[in-house]
C-alpha positions in Angstrom: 19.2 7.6 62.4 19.3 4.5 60.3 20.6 5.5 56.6 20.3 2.1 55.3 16.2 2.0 55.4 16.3 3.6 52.2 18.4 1.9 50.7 18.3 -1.7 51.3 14.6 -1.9 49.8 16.0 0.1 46.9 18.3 -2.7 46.0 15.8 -5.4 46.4 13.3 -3.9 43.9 16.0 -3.5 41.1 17.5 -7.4 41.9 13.4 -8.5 41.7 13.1 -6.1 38.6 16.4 -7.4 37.0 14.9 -10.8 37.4 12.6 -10.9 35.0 14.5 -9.4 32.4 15.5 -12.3 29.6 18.4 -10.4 27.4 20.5 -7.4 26.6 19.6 -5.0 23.6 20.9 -1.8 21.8 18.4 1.2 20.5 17.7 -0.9 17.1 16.7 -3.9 18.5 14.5 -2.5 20.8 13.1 -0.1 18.0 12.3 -3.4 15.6 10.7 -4.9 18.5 8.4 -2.4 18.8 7.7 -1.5 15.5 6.3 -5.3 15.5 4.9 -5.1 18.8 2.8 -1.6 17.9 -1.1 -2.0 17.3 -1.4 1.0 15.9 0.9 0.4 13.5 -0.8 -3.0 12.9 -3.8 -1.4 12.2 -2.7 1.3 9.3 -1.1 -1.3 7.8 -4.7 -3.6 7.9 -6.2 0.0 6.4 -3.6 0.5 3.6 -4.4 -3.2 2.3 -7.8 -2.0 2.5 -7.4 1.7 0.9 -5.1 -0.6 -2.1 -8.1 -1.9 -2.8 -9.9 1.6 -4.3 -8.3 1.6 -7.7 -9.9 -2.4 -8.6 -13.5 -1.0 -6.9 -13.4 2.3 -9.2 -12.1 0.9 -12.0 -15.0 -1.9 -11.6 -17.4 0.7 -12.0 -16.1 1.9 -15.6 -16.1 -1.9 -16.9 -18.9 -3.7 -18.1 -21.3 -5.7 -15.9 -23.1 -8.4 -16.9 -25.8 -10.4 -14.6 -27.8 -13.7 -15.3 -30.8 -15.3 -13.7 -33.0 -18.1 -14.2 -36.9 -17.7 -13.3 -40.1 -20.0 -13.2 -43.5 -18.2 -13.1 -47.0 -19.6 -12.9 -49.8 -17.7 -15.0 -53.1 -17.7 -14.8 -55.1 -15.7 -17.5 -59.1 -15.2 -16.7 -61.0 -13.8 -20.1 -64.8 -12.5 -19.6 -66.7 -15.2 -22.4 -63.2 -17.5 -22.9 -61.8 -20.3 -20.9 -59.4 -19.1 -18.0 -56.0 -20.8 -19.0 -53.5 -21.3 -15.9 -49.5 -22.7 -17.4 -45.7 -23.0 -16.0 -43.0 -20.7 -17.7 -39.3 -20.7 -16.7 -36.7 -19.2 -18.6 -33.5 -17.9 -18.2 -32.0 -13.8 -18.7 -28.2 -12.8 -19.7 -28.1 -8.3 -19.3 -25.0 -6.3 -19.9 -24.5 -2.7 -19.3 -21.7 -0.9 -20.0 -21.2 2.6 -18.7 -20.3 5.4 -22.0 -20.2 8.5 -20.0 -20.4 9.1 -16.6 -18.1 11.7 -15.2 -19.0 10.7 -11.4 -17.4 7.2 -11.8 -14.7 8.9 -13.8 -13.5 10.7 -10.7 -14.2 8.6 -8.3 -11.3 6.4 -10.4 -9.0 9.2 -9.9 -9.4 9.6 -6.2 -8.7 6.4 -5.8 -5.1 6.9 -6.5 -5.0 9.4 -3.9 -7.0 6.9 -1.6 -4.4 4.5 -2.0 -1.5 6.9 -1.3 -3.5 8.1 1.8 -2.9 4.4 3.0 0.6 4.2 2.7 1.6 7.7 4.2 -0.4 6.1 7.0 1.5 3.8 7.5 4.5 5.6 6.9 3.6 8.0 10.1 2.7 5.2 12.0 6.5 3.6 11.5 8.3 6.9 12.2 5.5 7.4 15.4 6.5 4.1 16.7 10.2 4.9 16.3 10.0 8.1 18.1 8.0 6.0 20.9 10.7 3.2 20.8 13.5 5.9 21.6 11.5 7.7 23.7 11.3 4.6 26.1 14.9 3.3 25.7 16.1 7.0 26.2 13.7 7.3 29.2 14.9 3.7 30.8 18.5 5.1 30.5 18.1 8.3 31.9 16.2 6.6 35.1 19.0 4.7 35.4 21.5 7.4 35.1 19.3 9.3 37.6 19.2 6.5 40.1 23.3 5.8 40.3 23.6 9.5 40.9 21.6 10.0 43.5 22.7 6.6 45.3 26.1 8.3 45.0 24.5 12.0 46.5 23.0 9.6 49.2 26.4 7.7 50.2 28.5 11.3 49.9 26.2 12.4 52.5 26.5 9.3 54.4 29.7 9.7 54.5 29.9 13.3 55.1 27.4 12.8 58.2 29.9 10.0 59.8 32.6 12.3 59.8 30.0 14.5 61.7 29.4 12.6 64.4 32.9 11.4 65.1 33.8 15.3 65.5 30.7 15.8 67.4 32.0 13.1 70.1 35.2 14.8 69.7 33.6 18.4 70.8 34.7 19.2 66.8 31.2 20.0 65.2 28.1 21.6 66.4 24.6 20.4 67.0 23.7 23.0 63.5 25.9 21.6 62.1 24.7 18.1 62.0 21.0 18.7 61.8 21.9 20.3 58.4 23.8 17.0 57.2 20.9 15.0 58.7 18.1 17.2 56.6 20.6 16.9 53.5 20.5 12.7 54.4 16.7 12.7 54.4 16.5 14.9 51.1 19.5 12.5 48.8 17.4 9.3 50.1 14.3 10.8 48.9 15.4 11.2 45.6 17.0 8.0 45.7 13.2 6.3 46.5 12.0 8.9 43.7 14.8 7.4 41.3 14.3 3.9 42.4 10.3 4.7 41.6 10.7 6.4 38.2 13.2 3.8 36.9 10.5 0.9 37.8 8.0 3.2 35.7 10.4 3.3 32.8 11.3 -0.3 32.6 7.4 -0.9 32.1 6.8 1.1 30.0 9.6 0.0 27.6 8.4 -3.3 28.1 5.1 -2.3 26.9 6.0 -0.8 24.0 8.1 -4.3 22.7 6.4 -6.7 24.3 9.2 -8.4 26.0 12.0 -6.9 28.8 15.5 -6.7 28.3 18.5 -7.6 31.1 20.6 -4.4 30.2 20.2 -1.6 27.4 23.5 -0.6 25.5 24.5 2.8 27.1 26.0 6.0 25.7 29.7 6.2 25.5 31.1 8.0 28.2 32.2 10.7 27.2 29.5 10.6 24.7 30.2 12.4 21.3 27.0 14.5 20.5 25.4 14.9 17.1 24.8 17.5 14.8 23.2 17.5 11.3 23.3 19.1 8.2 22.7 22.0 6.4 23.4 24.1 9.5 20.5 26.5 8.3 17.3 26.5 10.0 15.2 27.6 7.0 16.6 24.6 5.0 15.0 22.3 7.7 12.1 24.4 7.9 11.4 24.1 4.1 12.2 20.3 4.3 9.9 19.9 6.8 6.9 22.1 5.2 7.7 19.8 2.0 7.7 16.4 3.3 5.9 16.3 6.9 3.8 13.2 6.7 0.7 15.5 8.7 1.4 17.9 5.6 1.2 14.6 3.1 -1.8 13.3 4.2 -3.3 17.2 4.5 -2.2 17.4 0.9 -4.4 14.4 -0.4 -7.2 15.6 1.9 -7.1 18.5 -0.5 -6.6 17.0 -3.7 -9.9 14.4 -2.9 -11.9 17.3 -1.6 -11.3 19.0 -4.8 -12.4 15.7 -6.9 -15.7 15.5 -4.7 -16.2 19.1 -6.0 -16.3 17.8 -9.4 -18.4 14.7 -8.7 -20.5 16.7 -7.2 -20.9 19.2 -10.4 -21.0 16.4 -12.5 -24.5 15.4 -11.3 -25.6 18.3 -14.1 -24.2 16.4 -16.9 -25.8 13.6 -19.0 -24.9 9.5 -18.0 -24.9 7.7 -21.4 -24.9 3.9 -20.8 -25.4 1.1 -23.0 -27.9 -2.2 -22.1 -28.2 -5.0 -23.9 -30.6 -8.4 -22.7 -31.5 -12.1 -23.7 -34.3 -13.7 -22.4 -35.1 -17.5 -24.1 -38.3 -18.4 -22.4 -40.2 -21.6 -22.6 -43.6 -22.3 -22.3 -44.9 -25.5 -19.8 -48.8 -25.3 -20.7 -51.9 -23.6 -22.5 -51.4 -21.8 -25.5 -48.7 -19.9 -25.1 -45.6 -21.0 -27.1 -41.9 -20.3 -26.4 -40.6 -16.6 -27.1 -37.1 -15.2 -27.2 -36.7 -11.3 -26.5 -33.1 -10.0 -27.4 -32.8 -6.5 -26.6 -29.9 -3.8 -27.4 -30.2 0.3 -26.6 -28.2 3.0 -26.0 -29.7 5.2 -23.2 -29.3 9.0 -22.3 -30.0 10.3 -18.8 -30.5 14.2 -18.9 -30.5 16.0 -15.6 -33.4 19.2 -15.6 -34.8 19.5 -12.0 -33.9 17.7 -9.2 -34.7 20.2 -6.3 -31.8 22.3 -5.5 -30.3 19.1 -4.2 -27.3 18.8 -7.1 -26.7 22.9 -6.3 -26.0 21.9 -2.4 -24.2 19.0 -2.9 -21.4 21.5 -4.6 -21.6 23.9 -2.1 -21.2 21.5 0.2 -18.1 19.8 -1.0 -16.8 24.1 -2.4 -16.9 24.6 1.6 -15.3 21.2 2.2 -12.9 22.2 -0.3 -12.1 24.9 1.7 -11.8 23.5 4.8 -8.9 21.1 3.6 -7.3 23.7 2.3 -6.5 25.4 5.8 -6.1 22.3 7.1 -3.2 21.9 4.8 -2.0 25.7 5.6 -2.1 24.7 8.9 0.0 21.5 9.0 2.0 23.2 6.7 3.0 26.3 9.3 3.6 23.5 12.3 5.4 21.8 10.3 7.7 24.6 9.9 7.5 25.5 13.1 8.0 21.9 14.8 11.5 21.7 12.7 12.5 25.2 14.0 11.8 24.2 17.6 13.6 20.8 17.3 16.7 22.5 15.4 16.9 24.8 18.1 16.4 22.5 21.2 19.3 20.1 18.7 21.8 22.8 18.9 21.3 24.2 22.3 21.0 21.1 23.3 24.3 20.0 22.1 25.9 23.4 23.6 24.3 22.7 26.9 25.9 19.5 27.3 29.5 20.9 26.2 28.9 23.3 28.8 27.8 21.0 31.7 30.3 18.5 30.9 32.8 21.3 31.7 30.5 22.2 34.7 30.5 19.0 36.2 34.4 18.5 36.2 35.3 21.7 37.9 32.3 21.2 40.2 33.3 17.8 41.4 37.0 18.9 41.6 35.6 21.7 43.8 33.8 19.4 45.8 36.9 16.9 46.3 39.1 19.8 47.4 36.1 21.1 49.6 35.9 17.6 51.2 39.7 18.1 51.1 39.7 21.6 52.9 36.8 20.6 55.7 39.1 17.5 56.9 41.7 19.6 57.1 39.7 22.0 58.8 39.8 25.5 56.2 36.0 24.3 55.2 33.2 24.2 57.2 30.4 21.5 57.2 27.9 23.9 55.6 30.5 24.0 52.6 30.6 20.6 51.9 26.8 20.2 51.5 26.6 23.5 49.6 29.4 21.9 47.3 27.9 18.4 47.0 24.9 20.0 46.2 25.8 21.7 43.4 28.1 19.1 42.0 25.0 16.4 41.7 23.0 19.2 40.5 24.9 19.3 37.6 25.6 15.9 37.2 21.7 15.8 37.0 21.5 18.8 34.5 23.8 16.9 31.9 21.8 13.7 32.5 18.9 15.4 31.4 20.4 17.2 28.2 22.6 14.7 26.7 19.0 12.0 26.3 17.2 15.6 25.6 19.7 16.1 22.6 19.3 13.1 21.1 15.5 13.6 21.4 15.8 16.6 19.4 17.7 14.9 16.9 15.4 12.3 16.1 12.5 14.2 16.6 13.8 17.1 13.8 14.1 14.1 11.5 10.6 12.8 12.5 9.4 16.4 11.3 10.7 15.9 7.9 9.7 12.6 7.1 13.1 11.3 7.1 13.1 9.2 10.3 13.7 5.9 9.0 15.7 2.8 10.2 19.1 4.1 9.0 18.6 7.1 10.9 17.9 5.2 14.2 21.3 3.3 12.9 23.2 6.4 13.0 21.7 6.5 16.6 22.6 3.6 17.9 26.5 3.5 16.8 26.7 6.1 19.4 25.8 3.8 22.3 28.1 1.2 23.8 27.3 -2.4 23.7 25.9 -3.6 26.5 25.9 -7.3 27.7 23.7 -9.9 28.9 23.2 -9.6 32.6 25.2 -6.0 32.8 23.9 -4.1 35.4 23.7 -0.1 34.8 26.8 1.7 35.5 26.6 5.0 36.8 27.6 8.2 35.0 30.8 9.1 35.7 32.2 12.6 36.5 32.0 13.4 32.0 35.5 14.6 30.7 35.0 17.6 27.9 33.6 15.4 24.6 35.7 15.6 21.2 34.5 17.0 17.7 30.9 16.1 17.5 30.1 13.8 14.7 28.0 14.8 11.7 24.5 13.9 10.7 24.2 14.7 6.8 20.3 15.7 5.8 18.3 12.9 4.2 18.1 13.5 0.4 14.7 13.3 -0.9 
């Protein structure tokens, strides 16, 4: 069996790959790109400019308008027993009204305040959504890479446990089981060395698509990497944060408040409008016997509601349910919020926990797996125990991949639930991660020693 025909084509897709990629960046850079790459957050910031502009539209509607217009008309007057006279008139009309009372245009100024705030918390989600995406990718891209140096090492363990084989099988030394079982274990390490190779292709893309650009090498957790925590170490307090300052519960909140101002628009429609119209019209007369007349015209008019059809009683029973309905919308965004910072806590401290305890799992598992290689040359291990060893060592090795990107997630994903995932944050982030340089290749994760003190993430003050 040829062990190379995995893993020659392996190496030429990563040296194509790496050729496209133009420079070397850390978690902020890449998180800056995209937040200027992302569309979406193009667009809520195109529909904030647009919701600023509520205030100047309802206030508009409380200040005076005034119009002007020019005319020319022709007349033709037909009297039974008098001549029909036919003449030209133009002339020119200045109106002003000016609203005195009108509670509907009253409130819709005050939602407009809330309109406007609806557009920046939009915006504001949009930022910490294409943050969370921006990690999400880099973390990804690193743990592919992290994935496919450990199983090219599983594959060339194997390799080279499955030479040794066949030496002792020519030397009468190792059975016919014996090295079917390290040739199945071959075929199963180069799998998930083409699986690797496959996913870390997939990642790369999709990093590039979320900045717009690729990158030669990503800056790469310390190694050992110190893990985070945050505080208050209470779950409640995170909880509460979250319940107070989810964006989802922001924008739920405003919801509410506008759907209780349409409530009172919509009752409004039984008060009086009071409105005052003034007009000059100068007019000037082209023929017959008409002469020039100027009409100036000033009132103060009163519009009382009495019957309009039961339509003014649905439109508020309309909006009372509507009122209603963004009410438990606001209950409910209000509960997941609570419960999305409970889950992330909890995946952040187990997380951390999990990769204390696989840290220590890996070392004692690779020592057991040198002094099992150790013990099988020396002949007090048998073949099946090497495999059985290696398996569990790389096992493990994968397990702690997994949690230490996992943790991080969890970090930035509890502050994503209380609103407080903001550059800084990604900051705090990124001092964890070594710096990578231009043209670096990825280095594999190396058997992790235990990690010191973890470092401490203080809670964002509001």
């Amino acid at each position: 069996m040829n062990t190379r025909i995995v893993v020659v084509p392996l190496a030429l897709v990563a040296g194509a790959a790496g050729a496209r990629w133009v420079r070397a960046a850390d978690l902020l850079t890449v998180v800056e790109q995209t937040t200027g790459h992302d569309a979406e957050l193009a667009a809520a910031r195109a529909g904030a400019r647009a919701a600023h502009q509520a205030i100047p539209k309802a206030r508009a509607q409380l200040l005076p308008r005034v119009d002007g217009g020019w005319g020319r008309a022709y007349n033709r007057i037909a009297t039974e027993d008098f001549p029909t006279t036919t003449y030209w008139q133009n002339g020119w009309t200045v109106s002003l009204t000016q609203p005195v009372f009108d509670w509907s245009r009253w409130t819709t100024y005050r939602q407009a305040d809330f309109i406007e705030a609806r557009g920046a918390t939009e915006v504001a989600q949009a930022q910490q959504a294409s943050i969370l995406k921006a990690a999400r990718a880099y973390f990804d891209e690193l743990a592919a890479e992290d994935e496919l140096a450990r199983a090219n090492d599983y594959a060339a363990a194997l390799d080279t446990h499955l030479a040794q084989l066949r030496r002792r099988q020519l030397a009468g030394e190792a059975t016919v089981i014996d090295l079917r079982e390290a040739e199945s274990g071959v075929l199963q390490a180069h799998l998930q060395q083409q699986d690797a190779g496959n996913a870390l292709q997939l990642s790369r893309l999709a990093l590039e698509q979320a900045t717009g650009q690729p990158f030669t090498a990503l800056s790469r957790l310390a190694d050992p990497v110190t893990m985070p925590r945050v505080g208050p170490d209470d779950i409640d307090a995170w909880a509460n944060q979250a319940q107070a300052h989810d964006y989802q519960v922001q924008l739920k909140q405003i919801d509410w408040r506008i759907a209780k101002l349409e409530v009172e628009k919509a009752r409004s429609a039984h008060l009086p409008t009071v409105n005052i119209t003034a007009s000059h019209t100068p007019a000037g007369a082209g023929s017959g016997y008409a002469r020039p007349t100027t009409t100036t015209t000033a009132m103060l008019s009163v519009s009382i509601p009495f019957f309009e059809g039961g339509e003014t009683e649905a439109r508020v029973d309309e909006t009372v349910a509507l009122e209603d309905k963004a009410q438990d919308d606001l209950t409910a965004a209000i509960r997941q919020a609570g419960a999305s910072a409970r889950e992330n806590w909890t995946r952040l401290r187990s997380g951390a926990a999990r990769v204390d305890a696989l840290a220590r799992l890996a070392q004692t598992s690779s020592a057991a797996f040198a002094a099992t290689q150790v013990g099988y040359k020396v002949g007090s291990r048998d073949s099946t125990d090497v495999l059985r060893a290696a398996d569990t060592f790389y096992a493990n090795r994968r397990d702690l991949i997994h949690a230490r990107y996992e943790t991080i997630m969890a970090l930035l994903q509890l502050k994503a639930a209380t609103a407080a995932l903001t550059f800084d944050e990604v900051a705090g982030v990124n001092a964890l991660l070594a710096p990578a340089a231009s043209g670096a290749q990825p280095q594999p994760l190396r058997a992790p020693q235990v990690p010191p003190a973890r470092a401490e993430f203080p809670a964002s003050s509001r």
